[in-house]
N, CA, C and O atoms as a printed pandas DataFrame, in Angstrom:
     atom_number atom_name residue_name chain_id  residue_number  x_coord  y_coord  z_coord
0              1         N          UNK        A               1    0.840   -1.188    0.000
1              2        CA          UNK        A               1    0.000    0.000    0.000
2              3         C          UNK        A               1    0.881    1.246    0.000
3              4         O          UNK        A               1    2.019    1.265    0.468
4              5         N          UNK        A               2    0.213    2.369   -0.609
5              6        CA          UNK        A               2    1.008    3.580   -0.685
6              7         C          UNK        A               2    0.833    4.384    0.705
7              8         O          UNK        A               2    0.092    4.222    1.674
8              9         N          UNK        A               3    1.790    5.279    0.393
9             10        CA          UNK        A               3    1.376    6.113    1.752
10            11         C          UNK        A               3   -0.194    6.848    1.599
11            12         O          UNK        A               3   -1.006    6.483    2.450
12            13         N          UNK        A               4   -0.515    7.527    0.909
13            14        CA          UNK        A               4   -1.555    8.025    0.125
14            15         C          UNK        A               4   -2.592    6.990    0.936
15            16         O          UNK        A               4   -3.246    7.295    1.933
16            17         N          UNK        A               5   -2.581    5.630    0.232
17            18        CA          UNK        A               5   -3.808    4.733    0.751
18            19         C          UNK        A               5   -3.735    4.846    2.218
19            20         O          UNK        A               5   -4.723    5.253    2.829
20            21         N          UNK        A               6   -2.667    4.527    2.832
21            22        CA          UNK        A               6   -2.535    4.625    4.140
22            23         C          UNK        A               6   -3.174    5.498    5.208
23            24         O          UNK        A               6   -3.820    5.283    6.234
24            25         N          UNK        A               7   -2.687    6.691    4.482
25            26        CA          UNK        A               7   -3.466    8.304    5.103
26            27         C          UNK        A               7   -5.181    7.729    5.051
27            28         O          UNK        A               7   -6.071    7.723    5.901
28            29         N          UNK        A               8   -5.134    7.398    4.013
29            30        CA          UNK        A               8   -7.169    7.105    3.580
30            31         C          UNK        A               8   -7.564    6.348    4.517
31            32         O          UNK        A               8   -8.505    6.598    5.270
32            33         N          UNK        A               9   -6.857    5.350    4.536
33            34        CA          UNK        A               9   -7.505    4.346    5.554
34            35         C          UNK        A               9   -7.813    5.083    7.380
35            36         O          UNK        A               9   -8.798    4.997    8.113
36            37         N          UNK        A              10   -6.749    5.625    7.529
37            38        CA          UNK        A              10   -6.291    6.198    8.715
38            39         C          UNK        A              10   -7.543    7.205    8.940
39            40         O          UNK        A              10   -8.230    7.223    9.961
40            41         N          UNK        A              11   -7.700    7.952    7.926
41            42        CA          UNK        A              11   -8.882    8.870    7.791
42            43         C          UNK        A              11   -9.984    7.854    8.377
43            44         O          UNK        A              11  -10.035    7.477    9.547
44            45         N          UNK        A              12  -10.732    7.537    7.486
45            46        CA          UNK        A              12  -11.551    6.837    7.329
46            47         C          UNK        A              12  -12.162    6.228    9.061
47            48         O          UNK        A              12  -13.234    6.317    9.660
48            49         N          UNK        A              13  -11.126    5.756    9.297
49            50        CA          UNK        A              13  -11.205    5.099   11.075
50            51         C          UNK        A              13  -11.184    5.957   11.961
51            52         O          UNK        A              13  -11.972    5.966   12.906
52            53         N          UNK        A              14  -10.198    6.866   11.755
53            54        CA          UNK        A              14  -10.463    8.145   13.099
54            55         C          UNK        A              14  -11.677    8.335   12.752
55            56         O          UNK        A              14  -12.289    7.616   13.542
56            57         N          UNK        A              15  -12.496    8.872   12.032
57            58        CA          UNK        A              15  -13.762    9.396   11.457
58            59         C          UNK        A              15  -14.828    8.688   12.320
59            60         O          UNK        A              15  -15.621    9.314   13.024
60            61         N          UNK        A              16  -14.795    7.312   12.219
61            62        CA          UNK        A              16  -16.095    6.673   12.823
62            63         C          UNK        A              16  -15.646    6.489   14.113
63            64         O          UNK        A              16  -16.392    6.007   14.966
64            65         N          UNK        A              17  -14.216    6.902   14.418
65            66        CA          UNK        A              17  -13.920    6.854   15.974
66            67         C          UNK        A              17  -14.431    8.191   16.884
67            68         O          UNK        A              17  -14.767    8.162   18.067
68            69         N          UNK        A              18  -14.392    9.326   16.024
69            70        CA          UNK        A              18  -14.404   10.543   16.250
70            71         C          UNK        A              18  -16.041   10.665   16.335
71            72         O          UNK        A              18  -16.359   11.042   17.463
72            73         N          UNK        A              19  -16.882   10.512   15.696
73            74        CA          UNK        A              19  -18.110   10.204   15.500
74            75         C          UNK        A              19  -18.608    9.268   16.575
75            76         O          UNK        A              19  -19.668    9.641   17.075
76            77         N          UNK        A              20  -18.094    8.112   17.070
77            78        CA          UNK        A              20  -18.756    7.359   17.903
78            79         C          UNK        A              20  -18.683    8.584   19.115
79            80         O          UNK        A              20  -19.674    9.067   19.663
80            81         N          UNK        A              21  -17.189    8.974   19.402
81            82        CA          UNK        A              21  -16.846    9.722   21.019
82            83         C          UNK        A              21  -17.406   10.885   20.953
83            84         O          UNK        A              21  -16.963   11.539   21.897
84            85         N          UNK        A              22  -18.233   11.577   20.273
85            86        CA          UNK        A              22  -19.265   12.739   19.918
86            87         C          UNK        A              22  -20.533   12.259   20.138
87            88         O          UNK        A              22  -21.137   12.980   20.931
88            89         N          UNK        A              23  -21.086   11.445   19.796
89            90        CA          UNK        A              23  -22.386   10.745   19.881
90            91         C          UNK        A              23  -22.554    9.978   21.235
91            92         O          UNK        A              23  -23.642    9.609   21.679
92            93         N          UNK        A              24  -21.374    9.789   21.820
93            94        CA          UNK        A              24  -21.735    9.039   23.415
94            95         C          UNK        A              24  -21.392   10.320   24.037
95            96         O          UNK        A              24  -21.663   10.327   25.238
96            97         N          UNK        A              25  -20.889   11.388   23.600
97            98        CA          UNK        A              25  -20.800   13.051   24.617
98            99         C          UNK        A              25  -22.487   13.322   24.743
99           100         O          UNK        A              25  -23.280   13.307   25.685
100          101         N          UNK        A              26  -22.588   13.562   23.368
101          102        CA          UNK        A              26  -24.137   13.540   23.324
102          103         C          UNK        A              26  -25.173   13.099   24.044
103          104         O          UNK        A              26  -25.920   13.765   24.760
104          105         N          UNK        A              27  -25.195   11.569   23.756
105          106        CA          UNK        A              27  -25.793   10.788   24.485
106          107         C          UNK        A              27  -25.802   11.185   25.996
107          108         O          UNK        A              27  -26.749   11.777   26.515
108          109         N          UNK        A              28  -24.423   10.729   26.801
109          110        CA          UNK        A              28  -24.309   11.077   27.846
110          111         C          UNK        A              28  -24.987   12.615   28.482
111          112         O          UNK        A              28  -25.349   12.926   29.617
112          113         N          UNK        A              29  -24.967   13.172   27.525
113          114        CA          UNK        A              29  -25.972   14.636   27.968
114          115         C          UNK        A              29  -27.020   14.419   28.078
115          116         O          UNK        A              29  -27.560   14.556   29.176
116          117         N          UNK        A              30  -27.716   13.989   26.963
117          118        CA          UNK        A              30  -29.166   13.717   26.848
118          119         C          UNK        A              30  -29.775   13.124   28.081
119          120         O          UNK        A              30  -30.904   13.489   28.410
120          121         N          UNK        A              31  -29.173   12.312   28.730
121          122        CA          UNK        A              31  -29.433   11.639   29.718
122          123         C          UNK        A              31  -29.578   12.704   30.847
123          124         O          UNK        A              31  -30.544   12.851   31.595
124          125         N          UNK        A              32  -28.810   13.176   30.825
125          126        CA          UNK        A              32  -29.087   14.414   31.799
126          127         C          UNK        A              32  -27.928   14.278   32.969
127          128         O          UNK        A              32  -27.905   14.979   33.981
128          129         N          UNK        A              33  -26.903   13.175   32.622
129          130        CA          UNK        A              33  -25.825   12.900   33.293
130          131         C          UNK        A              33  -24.711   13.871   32.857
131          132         O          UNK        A              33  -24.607   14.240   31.687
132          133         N          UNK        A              34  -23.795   14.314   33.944
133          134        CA          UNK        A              34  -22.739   15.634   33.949
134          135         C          UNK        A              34  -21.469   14.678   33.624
135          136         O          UNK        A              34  -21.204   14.199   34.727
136          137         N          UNK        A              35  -20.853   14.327   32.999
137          138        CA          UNK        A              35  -19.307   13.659   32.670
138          139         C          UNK        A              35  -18.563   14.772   33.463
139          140         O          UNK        A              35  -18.894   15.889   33.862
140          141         N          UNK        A              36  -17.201   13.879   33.547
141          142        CA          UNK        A              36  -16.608   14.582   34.452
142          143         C          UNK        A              36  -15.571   15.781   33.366
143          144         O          UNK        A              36  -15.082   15.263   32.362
144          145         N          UNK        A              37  -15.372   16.835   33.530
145          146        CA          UNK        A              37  -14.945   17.821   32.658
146          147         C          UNK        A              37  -13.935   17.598   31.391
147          148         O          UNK        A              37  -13.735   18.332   30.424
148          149         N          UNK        A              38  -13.103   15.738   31.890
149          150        CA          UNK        A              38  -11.801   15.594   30.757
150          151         C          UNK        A              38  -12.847   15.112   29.439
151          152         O          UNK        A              38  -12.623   15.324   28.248
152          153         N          UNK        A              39  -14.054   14.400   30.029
153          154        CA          UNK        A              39  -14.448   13.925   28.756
154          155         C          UNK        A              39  -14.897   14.763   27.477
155          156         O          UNK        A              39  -15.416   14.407   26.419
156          157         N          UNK        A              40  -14.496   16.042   27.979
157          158        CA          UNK        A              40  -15.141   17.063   26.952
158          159         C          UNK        A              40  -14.111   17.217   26.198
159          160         O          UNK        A              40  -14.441   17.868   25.206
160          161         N          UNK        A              41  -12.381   16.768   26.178
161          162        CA          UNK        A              41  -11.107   17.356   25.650
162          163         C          UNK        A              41  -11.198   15.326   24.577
163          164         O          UNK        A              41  -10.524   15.134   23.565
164          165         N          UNK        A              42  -11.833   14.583   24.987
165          166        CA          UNK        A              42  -12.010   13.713   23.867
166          167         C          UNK        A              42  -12.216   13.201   23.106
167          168         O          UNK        A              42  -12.077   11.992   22.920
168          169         N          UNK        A              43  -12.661   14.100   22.359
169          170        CA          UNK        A              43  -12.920   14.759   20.418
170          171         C          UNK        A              43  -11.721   14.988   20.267
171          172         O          UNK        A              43  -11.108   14.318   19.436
172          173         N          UNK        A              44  -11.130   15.874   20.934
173          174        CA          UNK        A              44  -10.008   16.615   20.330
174          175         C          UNK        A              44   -8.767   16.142   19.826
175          176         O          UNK        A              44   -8.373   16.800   18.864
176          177         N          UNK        A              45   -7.420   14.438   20.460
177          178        CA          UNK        A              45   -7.313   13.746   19.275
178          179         C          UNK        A              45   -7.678   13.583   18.546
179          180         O          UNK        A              45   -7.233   14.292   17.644
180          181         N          UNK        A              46   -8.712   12.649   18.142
181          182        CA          UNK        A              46   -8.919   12.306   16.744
182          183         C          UNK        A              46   -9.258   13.071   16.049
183          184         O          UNK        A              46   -9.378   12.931   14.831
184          185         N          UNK        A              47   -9.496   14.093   16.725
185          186        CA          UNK        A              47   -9.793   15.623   15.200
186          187         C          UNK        A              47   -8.679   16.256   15.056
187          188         O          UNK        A              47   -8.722   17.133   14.193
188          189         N          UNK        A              48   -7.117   16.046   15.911
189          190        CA          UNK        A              48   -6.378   16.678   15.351
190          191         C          UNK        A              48   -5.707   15.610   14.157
191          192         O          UNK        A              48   -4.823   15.965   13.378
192          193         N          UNK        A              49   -6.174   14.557   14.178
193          194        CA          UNK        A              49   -5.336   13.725   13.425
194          195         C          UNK        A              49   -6.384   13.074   12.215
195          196         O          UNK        A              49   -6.276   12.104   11.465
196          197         N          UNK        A              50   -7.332   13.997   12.396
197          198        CA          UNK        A              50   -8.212   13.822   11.077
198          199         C          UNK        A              50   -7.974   15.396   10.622
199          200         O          UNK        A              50   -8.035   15.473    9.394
200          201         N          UNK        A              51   -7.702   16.772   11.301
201          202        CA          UNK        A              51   -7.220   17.526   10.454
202          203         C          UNK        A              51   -5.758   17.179    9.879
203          204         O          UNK        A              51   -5.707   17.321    8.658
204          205         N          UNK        A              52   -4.732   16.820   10.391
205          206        CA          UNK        A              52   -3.222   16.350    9.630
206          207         C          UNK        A              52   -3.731   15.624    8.470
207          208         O          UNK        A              52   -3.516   16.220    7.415
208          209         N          UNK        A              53   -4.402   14.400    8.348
209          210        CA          UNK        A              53   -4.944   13.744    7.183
210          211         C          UNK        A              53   -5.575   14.335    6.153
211          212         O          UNK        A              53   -5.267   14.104    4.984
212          213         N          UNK        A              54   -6.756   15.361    6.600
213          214        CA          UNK        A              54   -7.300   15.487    5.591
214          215         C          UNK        A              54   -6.366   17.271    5.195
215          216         O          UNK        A              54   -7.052   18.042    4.524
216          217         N          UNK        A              55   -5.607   17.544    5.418
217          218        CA          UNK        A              55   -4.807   18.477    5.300
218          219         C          UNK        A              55   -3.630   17.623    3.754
219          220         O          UNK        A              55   -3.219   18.063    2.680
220          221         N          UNK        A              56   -3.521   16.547    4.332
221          222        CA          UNK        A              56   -2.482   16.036    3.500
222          223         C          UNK        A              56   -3.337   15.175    2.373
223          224         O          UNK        A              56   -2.668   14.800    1.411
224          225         N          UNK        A              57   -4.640   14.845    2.382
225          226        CA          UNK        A              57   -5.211   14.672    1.065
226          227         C          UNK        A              57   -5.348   15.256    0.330
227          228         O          UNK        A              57   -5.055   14.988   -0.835
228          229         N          UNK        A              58   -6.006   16.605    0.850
229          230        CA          UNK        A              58   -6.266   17.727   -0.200
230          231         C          UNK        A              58   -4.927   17.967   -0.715
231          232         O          UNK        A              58   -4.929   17.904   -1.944
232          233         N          UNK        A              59   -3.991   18.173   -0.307
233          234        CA          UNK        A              59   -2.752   18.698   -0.872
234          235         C          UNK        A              59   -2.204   17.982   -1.734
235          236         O          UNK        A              59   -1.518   18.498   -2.617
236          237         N          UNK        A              60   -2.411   16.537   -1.645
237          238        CA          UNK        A              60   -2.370   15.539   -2.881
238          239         C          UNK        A              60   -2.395   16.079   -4.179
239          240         O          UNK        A              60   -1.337   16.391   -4.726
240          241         N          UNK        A              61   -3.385   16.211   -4.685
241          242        CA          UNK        A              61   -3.415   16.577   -5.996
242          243         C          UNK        A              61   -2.712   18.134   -6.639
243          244         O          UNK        A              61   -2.660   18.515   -7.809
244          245         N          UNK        A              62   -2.408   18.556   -5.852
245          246        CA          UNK        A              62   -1.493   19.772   -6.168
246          247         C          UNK        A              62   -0.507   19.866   -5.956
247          248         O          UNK        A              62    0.196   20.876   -5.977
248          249         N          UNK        A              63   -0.228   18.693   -5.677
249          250        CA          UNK        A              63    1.415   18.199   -5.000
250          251         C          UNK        A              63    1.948   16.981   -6.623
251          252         O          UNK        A              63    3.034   16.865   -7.192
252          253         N          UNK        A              64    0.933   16.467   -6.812
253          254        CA          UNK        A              64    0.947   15.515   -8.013
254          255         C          UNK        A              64    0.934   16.271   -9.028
255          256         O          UNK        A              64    1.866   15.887   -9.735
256          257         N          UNK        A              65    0.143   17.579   -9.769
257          258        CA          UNK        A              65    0.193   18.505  -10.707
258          259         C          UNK        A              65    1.632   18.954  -10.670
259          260         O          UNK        A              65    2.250   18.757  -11.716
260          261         N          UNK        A              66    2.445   19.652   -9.442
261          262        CA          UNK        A              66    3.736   20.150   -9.721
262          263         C          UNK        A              66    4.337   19.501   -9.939
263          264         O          UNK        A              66    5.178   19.920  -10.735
264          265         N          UNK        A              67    4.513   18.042   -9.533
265          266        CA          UNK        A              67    5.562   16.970   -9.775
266          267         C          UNK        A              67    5.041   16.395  -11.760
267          268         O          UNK        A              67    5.540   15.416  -12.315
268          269         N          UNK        A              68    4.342   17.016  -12.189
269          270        CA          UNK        A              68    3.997   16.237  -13.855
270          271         C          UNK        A              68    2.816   15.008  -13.626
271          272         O          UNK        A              68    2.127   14.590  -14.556
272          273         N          UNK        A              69    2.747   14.669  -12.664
273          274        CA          UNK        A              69    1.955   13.483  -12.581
274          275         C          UNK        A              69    0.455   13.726  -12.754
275          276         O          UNK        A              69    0.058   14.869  -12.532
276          277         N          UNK        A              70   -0.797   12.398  -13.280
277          278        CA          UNK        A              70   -1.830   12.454  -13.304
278          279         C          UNK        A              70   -2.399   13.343  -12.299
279          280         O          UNK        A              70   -3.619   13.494  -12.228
């Protein structure tokens, strides 16, 4: 696999990881239960490492145009 695929995949999984730990913040509110204050800072991995990814996809193709490539 390329690095390229790699990044994708990587994407792809933080995403539904990032999504699950948002939806049980949620949840856990709805309920009307108070989490204790750290659980609010645990979004914030996986969104910094779904912004690095999707920072370095987009840049893909304009990184491939200067180099001559498809």
């Amino acid at each position: 696999m390329t690095l390229a695929m790699w990044v994708r995949q990587i994407h792809r999984w933080v995403s539904m990881l990032f999504a699950v730990i948002v939806a049980s913040l949620f949840a856990a509110l709805g309920m009307g239960t108070q989490p204790p204050q750290w659980v609010f800072f645990l979004p914030l991995a996986p969104l910094a490492v779904l912004m690095l990814t999707g920072l370095y996809m987009f840049a893909l193709p304009y990184l491939a145009n200067r180099r001559g490539g498809a």
